[in-house]
Residue frames as a rotation matrix with the C-alpha (Angstrom) as fourth column:
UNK 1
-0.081 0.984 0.161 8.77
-0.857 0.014 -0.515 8.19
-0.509 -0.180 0.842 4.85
UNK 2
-0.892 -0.325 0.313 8.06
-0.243 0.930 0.275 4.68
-0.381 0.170 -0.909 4.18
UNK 3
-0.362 0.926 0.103 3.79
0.659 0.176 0.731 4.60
0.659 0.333 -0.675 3.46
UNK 4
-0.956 0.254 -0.148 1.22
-0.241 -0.965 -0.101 7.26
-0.169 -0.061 0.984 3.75
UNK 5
-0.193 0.981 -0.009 -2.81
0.969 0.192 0.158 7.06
0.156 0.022 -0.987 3.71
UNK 6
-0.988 0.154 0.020 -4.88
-0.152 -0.939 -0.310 10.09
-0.028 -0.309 0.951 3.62
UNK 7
-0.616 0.752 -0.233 -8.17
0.788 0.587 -0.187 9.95
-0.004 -0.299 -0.954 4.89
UNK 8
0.209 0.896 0.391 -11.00
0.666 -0.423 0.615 11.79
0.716 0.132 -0.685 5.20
UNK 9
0.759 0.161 0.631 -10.40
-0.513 -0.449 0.732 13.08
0.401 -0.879 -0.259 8.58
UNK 10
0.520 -0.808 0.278 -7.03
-0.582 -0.097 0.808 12.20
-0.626 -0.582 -0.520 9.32
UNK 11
0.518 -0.618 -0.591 -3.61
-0.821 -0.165 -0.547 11.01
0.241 0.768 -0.593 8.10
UNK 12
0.941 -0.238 0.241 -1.77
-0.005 0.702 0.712 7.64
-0.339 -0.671 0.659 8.66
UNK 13
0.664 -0.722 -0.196 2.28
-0.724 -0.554 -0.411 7.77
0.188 0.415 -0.890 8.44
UNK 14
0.911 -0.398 -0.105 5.10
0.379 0.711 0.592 5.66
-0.161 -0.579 0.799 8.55
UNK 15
0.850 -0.487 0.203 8.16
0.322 0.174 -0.930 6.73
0.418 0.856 0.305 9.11
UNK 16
0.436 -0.817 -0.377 11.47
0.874 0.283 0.396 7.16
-0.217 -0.502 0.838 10.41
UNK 17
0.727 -0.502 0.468 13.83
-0.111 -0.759 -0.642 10.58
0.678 0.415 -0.607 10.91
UNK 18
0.055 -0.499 -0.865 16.70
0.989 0.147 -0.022 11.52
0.138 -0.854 0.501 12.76
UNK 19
0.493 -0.285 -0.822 17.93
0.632 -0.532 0.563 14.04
-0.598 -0.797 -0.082 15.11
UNK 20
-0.972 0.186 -0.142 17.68
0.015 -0.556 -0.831 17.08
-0.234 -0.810 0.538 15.11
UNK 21
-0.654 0.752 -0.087 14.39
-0.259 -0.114 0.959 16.50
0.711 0.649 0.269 13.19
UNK 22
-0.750 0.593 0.293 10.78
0.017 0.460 -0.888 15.74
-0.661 -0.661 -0.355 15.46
UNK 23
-0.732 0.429 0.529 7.89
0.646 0.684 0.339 14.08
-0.217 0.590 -0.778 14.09
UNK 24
0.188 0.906 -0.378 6.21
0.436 -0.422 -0.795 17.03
-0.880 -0.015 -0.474 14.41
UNK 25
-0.176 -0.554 -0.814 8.49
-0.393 -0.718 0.574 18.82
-0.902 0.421 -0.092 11.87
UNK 26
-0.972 -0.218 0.092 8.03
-0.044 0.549 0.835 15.54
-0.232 0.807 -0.543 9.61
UNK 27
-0.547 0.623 0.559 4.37
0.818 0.541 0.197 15.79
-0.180 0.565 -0.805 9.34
UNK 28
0.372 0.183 -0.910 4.17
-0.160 -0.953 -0.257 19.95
-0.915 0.241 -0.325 8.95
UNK 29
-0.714 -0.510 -0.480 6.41
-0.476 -0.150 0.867 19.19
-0.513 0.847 -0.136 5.94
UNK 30
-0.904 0.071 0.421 4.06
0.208 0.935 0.288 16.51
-0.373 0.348 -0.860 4.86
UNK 31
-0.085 0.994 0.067 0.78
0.941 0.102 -0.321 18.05
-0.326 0.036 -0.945 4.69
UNK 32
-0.086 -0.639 -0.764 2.34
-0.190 -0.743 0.642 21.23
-0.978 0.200 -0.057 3.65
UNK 33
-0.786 -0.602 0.143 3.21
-0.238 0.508 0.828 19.19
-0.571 0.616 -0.543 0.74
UNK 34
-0.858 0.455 0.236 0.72
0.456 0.888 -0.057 17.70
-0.236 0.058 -0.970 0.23
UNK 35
0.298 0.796 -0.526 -1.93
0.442 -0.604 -0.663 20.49
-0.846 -0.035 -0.532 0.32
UNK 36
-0.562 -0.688 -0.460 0.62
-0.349 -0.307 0.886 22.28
-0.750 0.658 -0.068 -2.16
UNK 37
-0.985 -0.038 0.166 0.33
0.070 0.800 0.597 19.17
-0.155 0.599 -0.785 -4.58
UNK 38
-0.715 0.678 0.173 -3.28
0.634 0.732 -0.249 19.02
-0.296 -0.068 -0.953 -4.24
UNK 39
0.259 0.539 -0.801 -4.51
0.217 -0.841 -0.496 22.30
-0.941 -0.046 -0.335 -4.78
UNK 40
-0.710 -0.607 -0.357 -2.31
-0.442 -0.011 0.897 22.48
-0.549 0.795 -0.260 -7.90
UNK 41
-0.864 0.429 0.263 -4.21
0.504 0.737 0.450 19.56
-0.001 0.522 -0.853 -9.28
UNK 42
-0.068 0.992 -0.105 -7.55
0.802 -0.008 -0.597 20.96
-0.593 -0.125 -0.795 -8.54
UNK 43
-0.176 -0.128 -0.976 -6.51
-0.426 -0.884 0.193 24.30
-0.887 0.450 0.101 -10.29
UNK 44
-0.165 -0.578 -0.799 -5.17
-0.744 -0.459 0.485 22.84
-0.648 0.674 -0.355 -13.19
UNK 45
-0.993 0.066 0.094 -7.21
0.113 0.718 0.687 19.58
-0.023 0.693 -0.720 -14.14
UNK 46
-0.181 0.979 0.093 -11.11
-0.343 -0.152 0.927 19.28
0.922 0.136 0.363 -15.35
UNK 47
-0.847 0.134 -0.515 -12.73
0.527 0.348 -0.775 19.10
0.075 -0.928 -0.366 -11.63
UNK 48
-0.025 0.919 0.393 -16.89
0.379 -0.356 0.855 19.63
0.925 0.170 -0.339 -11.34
UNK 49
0.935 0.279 -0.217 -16.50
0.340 -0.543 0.768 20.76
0.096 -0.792 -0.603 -7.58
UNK 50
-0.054 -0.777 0.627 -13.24
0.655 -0.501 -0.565 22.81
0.753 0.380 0.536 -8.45
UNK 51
0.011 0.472 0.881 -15.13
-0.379 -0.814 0.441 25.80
0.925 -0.339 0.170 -6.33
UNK 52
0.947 0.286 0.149 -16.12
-0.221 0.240 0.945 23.93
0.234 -0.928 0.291 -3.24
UNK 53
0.432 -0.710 -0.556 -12.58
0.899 0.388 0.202 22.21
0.072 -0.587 0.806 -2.60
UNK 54
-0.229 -0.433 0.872 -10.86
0.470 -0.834 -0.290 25.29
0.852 0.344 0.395 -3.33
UNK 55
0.319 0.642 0.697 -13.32
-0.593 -0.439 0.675 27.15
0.739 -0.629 0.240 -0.69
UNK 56
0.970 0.225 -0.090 -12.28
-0.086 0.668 0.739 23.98
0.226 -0.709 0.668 1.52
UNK 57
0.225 -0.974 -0.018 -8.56
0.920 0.219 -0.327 23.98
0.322 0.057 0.945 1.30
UNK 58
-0.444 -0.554 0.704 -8.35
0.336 -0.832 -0.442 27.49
0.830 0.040 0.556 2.04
């Protein structure tokens, strides 16, 4: 993965795999990840709409 953007409503990727891998595989891992990573943070730092994302992520 070379550069990444997350948007509001969608995701912008660059990047490059090989075989046997498909891009679909590379951007299930990614947002996977990424949700992971993000939910963490919301747990575990001061966050006034803590509740709502939470409620949204899940």
């Amino acid at each position: 993965m070379y550069a990444w953007c997350l948007m509001l409503n969608h995701l912008h990727l660059v990047v490059n795999y090989d075989a046997p891998f498909q891009l679909k595989d590379v951007i299930r891992d990614f947002k996977r990840h990424v949700v992971k990573q993000v939910i963490f943070q919301i747990t575990n730092e001061p966050e006034s709409r803590r509740e709502w994302l939470l409620r949204e992520f899940r």
